[in-house]
C-alpha positions as CSV (number, residue, x, y, z in Angstrom):
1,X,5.5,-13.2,11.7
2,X,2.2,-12.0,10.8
3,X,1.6,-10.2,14.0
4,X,5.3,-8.8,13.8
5,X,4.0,-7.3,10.5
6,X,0.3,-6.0,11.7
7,X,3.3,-4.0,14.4
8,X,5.0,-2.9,12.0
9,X,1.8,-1.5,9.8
10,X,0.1,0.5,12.5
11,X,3.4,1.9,14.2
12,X,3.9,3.4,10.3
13,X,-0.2,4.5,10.1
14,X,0.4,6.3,13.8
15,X,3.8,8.1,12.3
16,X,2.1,8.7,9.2
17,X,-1.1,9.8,11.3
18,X,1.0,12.1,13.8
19,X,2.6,13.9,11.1
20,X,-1.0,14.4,9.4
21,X,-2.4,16.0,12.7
22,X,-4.9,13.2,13.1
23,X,-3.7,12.6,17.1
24,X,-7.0,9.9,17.6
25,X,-6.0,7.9,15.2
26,X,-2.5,8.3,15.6
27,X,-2.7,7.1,19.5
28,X,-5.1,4.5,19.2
29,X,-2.7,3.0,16.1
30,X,0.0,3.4,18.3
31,X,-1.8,1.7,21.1
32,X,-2.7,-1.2,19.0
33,X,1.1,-1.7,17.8
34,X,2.1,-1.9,21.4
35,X,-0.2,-4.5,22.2
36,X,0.7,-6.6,19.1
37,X,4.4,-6.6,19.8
38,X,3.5,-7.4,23.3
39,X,1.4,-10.3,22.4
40,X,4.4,-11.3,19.7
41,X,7.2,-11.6,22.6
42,X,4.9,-13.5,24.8
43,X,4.4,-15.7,21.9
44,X,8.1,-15.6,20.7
45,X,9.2,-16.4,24.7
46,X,6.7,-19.3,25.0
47,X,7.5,-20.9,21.7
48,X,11.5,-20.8,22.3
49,X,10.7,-22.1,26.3
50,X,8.7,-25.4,24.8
């Protein structure tokens, strides 16, 4: 759940960052949320398969 959480805490940064007008950080925290919840439903897929 950890890595659901990290998700959850840059997707709010890149929201938070977005309405701030800082668009770098707001895309690259955006960016990094993706690839955590990726990472979590490969994770989440391969522990319910075994």
């Amino acid at each position: 759940m950890a890595i659901l959480e990290l998700a959850i805490g840059f997707f709010v940064l890149a929201v938070l960052a977005g309405i701030f007008g800082a668009r770098g950080v707001a895309g690259m925290s955006m960016e990094i949320a993706r690839l955590l919840i990726i990472v979590f439903l490969i994770l989440a897929i391969i522990s319910l398969i075994l």
